[in-house]
N, CA and C atoms as a LAMMPS dump frame, in Angstrom:
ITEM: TIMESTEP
0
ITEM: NUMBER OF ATOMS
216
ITEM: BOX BOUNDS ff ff ff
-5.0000000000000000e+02 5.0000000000000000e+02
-5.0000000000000000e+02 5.0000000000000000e+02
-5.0000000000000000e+02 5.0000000000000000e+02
ITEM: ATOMS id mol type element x y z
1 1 1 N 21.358 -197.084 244.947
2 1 2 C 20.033 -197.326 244.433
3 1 3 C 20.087 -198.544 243.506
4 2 1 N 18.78 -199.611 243.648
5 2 2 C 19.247 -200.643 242.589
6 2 3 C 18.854 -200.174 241.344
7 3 1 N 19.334 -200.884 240.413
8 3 2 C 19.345 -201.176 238.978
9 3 3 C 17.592 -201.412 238.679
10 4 1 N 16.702 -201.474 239.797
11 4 2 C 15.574 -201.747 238.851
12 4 3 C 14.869 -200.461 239.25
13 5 1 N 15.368 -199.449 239.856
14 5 2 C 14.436 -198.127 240.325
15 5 3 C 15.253 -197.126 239.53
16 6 1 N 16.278 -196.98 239.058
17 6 2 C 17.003 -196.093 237.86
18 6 3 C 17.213 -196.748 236.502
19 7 1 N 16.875 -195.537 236.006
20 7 2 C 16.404 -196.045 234.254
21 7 3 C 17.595 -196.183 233.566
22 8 1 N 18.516 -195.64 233.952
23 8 2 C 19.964 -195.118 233.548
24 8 3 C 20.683 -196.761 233.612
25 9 1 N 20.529 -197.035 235.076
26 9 2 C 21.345 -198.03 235.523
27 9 3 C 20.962 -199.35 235.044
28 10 1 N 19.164 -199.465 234.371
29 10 2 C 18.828 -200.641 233.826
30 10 3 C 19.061 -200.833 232.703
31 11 1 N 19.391 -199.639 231.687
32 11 2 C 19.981 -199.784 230.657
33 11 3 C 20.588 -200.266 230.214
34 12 1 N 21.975 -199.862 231.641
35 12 2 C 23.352 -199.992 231.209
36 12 3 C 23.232 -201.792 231.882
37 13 1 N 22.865 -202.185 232.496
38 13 2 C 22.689 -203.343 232.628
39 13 3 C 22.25 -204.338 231.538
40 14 1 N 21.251 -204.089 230.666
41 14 2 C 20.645 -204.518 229.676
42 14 3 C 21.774 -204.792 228.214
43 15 1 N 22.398 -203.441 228.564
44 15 2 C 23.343 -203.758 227.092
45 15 3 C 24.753 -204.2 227.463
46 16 1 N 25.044 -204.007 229.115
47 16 2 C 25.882 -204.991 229.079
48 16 3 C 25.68 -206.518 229.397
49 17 1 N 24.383 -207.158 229.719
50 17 2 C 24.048 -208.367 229.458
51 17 3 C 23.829 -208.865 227.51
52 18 1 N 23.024 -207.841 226.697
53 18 2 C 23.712 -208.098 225.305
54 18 3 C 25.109 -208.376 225.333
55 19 1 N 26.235 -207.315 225.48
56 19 2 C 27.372 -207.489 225.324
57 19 3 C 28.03 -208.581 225.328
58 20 1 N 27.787 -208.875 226.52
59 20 2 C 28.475 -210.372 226.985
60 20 3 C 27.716 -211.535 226.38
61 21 1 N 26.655 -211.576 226.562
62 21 2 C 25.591 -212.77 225.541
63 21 3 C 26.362 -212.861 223.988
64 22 1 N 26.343 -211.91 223.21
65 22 2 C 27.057 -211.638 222.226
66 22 3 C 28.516 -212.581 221.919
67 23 1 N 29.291 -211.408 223.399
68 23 2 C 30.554 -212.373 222.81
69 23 3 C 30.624 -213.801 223.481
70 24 1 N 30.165 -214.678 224.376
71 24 2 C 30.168 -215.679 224.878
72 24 3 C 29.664 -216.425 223.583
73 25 1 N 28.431 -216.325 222.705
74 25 2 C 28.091 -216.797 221.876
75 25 3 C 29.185 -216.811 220.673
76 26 1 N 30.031 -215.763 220.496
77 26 2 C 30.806 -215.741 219.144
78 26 3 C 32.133 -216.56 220.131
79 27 1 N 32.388 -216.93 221.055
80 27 2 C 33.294 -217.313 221.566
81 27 3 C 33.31 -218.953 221.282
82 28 1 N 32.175 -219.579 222.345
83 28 2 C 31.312 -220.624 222.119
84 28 3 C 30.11 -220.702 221.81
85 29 1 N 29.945 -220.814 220.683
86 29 2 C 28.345 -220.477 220.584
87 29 3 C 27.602 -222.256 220.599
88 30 1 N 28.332 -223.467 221.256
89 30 2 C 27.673 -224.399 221.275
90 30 3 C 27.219 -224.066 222.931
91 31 1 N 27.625 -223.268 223.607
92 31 2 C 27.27 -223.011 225.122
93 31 3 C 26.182 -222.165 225.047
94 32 1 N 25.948 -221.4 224.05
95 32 2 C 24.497 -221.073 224.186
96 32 3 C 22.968 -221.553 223.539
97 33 1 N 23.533 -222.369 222.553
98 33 2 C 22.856 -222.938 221.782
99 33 3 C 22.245 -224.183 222.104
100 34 1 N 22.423 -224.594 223.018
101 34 2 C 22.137 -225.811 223.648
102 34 3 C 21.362 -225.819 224.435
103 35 1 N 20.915 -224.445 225.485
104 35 2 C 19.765 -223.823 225.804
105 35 3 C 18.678 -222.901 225.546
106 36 1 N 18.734 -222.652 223.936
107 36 2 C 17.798 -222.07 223.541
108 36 3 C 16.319 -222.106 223.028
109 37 1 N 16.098 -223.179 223.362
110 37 2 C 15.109 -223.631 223.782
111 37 3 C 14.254 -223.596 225.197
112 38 1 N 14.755 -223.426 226.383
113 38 2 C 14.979 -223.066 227.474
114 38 3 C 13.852 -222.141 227.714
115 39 1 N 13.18 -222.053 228.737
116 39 2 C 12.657 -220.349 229.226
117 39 3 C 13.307 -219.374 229.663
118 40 1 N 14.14 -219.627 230.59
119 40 2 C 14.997 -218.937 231.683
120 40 3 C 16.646 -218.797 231.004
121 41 1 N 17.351 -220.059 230.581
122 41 2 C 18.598 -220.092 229.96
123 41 3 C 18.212 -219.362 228.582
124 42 1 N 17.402 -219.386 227.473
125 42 2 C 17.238 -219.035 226.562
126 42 3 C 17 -217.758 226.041
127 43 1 N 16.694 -216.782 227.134
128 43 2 C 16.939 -215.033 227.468
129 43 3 C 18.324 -214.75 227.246
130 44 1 N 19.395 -215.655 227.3
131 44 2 C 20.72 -215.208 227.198
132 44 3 C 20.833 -215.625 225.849
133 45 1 N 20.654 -216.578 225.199
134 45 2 C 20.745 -216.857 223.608
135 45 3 C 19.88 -216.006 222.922
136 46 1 N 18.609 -215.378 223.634
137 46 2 C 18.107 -214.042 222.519
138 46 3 C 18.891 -212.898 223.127
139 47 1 N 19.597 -212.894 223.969
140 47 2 C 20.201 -211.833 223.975
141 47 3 C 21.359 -211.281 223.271
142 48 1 N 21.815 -212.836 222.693
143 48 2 C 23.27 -212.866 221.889
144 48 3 C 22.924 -212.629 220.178
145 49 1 N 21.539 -212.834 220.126
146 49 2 C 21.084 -212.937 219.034
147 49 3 C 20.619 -211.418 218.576
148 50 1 N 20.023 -210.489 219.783
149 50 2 C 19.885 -209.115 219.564
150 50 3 C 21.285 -208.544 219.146
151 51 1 N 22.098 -208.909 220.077
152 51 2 C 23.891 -208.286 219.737
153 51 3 C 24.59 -208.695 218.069
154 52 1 N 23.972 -210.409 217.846
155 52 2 C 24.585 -210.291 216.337
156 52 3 C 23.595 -209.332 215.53
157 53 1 N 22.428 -209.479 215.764
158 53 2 C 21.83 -208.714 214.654
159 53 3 C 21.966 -206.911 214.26
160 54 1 N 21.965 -206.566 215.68
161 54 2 C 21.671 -205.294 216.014
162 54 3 C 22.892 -204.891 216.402
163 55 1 N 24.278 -205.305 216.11
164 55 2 C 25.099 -204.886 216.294
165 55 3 C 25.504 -203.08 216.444
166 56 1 N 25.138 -202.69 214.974
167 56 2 C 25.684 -201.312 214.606
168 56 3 C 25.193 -200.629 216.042
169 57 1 N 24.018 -200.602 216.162
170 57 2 C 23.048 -199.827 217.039
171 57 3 C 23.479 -200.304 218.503
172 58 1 N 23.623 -201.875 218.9
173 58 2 C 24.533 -201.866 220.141
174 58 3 C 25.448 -201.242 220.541
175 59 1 N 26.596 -201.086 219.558
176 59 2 C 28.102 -200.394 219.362
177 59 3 C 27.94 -199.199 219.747
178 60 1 N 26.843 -198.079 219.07
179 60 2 C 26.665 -196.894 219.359
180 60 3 C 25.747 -196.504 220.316
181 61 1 N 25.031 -197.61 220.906
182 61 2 C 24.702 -197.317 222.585
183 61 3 C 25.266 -197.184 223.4
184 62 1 N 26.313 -198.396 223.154
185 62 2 C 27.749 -198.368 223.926
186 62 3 C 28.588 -197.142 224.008
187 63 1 N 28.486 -196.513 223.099
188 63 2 C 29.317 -195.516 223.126
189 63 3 C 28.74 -194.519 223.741
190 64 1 N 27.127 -193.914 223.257
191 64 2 C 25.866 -193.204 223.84
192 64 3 C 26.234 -193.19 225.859
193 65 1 N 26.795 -194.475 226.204
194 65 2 C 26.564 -194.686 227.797
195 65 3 C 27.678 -194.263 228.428
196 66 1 N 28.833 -194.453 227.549
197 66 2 C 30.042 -194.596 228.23
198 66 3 C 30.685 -192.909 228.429
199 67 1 N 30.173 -192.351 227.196
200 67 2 C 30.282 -190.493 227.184
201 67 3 C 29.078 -190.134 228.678
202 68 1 N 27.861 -190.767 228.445
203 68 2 C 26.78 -190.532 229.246
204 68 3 C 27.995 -190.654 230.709
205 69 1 N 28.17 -191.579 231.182
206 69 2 C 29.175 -192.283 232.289
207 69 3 C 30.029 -191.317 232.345
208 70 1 N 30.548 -190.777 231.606
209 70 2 C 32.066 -189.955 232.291
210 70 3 C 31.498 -188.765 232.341
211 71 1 N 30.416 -188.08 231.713
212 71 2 C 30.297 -186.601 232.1
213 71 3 C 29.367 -187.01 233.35
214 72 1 N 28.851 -188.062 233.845
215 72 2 C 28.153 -188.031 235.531
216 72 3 C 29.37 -187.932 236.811
């Protein structure tokens, strides 16, 4: 089933596109910053920007999915 007809699976999609936005940005953050201005490229620089801010609450989604994941 795709990712846009299960709620479960868009989730986990969603916070692992934070995830990675996140660390690509703390990695190089001149590679995201250079399109944030952007329409289309610039969804990934607010996405890195939800992950620095909202960290705590990312971390423990992460965790929320991954218990969710092993008892399915």
């Amino acid at each position: 089933m795709s990712a846009l007809f299960n709620f479960q699976a868009l989730l986990q999609v969603l916070l692992l596109l934070i995830c990675s936005c996140t660390y690509i940005h703390s990695q190089w953050p001149s590679l995201l910053d250079r399109y944030k201005e952007h329409s289309m490229l610039g969804a990934f620089w607010k996405c890195a920007r939800i992950g620095e801010r909202a960290s705590p609450y990312v971390s423990i989604a992460c965790i929320i999915m991954a218990v969710n994941q092993f008892q399915t």
